[in-house]
C-alpha positions as CSV (number, residue, x, y, z in Angstrom):
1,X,79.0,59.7,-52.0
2,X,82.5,60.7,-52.1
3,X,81.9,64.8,-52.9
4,X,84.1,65.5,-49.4
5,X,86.8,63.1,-50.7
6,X,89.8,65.6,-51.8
7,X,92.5,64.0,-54.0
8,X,95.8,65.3,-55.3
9,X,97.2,64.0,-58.4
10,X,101.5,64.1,-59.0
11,X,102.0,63.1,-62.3
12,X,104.3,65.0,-64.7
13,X,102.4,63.7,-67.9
14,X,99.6,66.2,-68.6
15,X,97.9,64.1,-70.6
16,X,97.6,61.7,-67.4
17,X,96.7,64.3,-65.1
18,X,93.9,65.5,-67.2
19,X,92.7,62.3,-67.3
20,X,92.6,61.3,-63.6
21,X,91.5,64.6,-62.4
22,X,89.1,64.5,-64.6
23,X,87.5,61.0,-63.8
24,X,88.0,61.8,-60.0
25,X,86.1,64.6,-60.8
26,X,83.2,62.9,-62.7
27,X,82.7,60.7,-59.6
28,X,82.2,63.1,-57.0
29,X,85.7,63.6,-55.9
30,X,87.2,67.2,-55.6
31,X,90.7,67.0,-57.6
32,X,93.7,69.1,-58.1
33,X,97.0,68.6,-59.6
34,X,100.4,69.2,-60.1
35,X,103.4,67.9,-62.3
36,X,105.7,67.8,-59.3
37,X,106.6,67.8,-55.5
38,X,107.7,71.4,-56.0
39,X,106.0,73.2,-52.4
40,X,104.8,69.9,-51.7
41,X,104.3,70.6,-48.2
42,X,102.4,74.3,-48.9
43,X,100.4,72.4,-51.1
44,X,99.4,69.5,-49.1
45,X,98.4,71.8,-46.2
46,X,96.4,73.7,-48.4
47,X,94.5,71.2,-49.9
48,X,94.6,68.6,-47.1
49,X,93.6,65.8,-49.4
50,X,92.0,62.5,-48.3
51,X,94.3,60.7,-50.9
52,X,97.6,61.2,-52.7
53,X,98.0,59.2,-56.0
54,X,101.9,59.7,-56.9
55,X,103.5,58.9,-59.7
56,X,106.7,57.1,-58.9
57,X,108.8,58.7,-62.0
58,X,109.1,62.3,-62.0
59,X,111.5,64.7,-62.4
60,X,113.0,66.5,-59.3
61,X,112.3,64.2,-56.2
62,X,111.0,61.1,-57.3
63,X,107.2,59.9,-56.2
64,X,108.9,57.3,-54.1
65,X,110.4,60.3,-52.3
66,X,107.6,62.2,-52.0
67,X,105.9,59.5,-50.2
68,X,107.5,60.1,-46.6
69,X,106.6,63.7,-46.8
70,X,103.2,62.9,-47.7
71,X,103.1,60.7,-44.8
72,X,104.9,63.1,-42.5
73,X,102.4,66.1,-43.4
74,X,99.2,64.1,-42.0
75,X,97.6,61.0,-42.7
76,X,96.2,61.0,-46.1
77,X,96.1,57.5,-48.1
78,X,98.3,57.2,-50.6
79,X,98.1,55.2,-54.2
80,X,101.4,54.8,-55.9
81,X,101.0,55.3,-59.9
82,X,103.7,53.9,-62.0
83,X,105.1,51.9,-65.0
84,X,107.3,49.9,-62.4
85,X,105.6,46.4,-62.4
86,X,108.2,44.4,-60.6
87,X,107.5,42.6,-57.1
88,X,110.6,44.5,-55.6
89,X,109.0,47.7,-56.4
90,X,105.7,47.3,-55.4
91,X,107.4,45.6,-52.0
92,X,109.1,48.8,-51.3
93,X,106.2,51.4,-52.3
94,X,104.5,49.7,-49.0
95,X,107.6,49.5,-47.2
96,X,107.3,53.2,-47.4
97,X,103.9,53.8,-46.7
98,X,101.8,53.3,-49.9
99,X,98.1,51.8,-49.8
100,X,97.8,50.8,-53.3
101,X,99.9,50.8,-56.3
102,X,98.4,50.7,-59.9
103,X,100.8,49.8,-63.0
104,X,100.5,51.9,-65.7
105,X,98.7,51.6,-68.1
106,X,95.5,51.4,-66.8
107,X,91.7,52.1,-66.9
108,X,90.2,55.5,-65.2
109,X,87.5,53.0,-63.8
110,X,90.0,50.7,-62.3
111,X,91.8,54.2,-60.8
112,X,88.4,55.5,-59.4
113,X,87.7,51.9,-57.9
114,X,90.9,51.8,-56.2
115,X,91.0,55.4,-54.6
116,X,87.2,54.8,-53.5
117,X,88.1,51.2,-51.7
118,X,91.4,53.1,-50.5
119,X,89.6,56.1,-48.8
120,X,86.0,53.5,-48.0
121,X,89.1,51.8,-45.7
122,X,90.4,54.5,-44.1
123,X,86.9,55.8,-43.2
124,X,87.1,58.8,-45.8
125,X,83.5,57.7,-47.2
126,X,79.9,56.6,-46.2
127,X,79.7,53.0,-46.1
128,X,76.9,52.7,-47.9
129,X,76.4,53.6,-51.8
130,X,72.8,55.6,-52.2
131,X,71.3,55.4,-56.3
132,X,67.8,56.5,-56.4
133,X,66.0,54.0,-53.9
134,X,69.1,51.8,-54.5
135,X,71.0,51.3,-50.9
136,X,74.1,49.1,-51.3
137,X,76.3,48.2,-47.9
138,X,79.4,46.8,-48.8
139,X,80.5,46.4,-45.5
140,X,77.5,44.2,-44.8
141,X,77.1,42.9,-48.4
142,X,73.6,43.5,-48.6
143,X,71.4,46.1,-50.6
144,X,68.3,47.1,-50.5
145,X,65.7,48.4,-53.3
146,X,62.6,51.0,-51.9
147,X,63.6,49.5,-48.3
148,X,63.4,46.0,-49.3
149,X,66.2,43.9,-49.1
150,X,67.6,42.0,-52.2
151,X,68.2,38.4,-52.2
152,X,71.5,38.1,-54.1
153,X,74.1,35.6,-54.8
154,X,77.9,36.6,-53.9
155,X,78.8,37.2,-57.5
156,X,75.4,39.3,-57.8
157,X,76.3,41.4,-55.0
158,X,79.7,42.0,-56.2
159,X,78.1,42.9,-59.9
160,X,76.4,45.4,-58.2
161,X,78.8,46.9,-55.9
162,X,81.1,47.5,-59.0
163,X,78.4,49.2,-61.1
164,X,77.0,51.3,-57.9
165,X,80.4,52.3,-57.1
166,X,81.0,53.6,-60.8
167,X,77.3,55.2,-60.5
168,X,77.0,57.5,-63.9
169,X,79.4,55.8,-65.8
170,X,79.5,53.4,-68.4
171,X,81.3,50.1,-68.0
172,X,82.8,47.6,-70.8
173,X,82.1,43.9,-70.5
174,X,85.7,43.3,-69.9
175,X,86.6,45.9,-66.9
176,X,83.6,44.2,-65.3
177,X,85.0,40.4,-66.1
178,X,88.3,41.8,-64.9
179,X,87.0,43.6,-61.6
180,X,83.9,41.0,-60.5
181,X,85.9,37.7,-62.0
182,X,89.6,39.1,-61.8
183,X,89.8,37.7,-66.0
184,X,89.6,39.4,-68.9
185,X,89.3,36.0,-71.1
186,X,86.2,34.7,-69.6
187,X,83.0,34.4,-71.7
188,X,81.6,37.9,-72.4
189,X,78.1,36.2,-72.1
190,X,79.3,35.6,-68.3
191,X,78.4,39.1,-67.9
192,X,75.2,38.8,-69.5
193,X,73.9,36.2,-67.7
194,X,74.4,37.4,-64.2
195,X,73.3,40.7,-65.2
196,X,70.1,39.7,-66.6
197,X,69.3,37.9,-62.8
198,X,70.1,41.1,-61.7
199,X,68.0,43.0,-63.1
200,X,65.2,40.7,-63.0
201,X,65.3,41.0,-58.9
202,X,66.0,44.5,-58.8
203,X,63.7,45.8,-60.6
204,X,60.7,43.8,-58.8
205,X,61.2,46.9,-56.3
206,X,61.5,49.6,-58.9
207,X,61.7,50.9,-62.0
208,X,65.2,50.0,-64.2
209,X,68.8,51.2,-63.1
210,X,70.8,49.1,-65.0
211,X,70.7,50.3,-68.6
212,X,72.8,48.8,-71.6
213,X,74.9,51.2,-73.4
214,X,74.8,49.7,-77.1
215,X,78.3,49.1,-78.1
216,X,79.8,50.5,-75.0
217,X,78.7,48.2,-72.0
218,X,76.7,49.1,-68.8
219,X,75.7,52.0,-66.1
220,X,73.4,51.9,-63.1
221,X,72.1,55.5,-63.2
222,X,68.3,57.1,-62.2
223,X,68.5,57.8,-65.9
224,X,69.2,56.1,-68.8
């Protein structure tokens, strides 16, 4: 879905940029890198990313500086990345120009989620998620299994979403309680539950997509 989606990653921790890039790259995106703004404007028209993510700490210009040149240089999204968690921050990373801002430290699947609902928004991506026979409209909330529609609940639909837009990779109960429920400290059976009414529906339509990682959580892949 998003293999056209170019992202740029400012981050002066390697360790970091490895990291992103590296999940950006898992999920389709094309990634590159760099551990400053240094030829920040060469770079950008070089690359001409869909989406920035800037980290707001560096050294030389700051990310928070960076983020009018981005905005100057064309019209790419931009997510700022940072340890700063305080309301007054994140007030002034949109006052600049930011679409999202994600306090470290967080999850690569939270990251990937983000840039992919920052760049579905702009237009930067299909609007539809394709897995197999699996055809999920977020726009429209539906999806649809070998052409026939699925009759889902709100929570079901969102369950889905989450694991079709993380297509390949393996999710813990708790990044899906904390994405589909917005807790971490609800009842792991939670997920369970609505994931066994999931998969009892989709898979009147087709063979299994949902597939249990032992000790790990779950993916929706062709594949197990």
């Amino acid at each position: 879905m998003s293999s056209s989606a170019r992202v740029l990653v400012l981050d002066d921790d390697e360790t970091i940029r490895l990291a992103v890039t590296t999940a950006l790259r898992a999920d389709g995106f094309v990634a590159e890198a760099a551990p400053d703004g240094t030829d920040l404007d060469e770079r950008l028209r070089a690359f001409r990313p869909d989406l920035v993510i800037l980290d707001w700490m560096m050294p030389g210009p700051s990310g928070i500086r960076l983020l009018p040149v981005v905005r100057e240089a064309g019209d790419a999204a931009v997510i700022m990345l940072t340890a700063r968690d305080e309301v007054d921050d994140r007030l002034r990373g949109f006052a600049e120009g930011a679409d999202d801002y994600v306090v470290k430290p967080f999850t690569m699947a939270e990251l990937v989620a983000r840039s992919t609902a920052v760049l579905r928004r702009r237009g930067r991506l299909p609007q539809t998620i394709s897995v197999g026979d699996l055809v999920v409209d977020p726009d429209a909330a539906t999806a649809h299994r070998g052409g026939a529609a699925l009759d889902l609940t709100a929570t079901e639909f969102r369950l889905l979403h989450l694991l079709a837009d993380s297509r390949g990779r393996t999710l813990s109960k708790a990044q899906i309680l904390t994405q589909v429920w917005g807790y971490e400290d609800y009842d792991p059976n939670l997920v369970e539950v609505h994931l066994s009414a999931l998969r009892r529906k989709m898979e009147q339509n087709g063979p299994r997509l949902i597939h249990t990682v032992r000790g790990l959580g779950y993916r929706l892949s062709v594949a197990p």
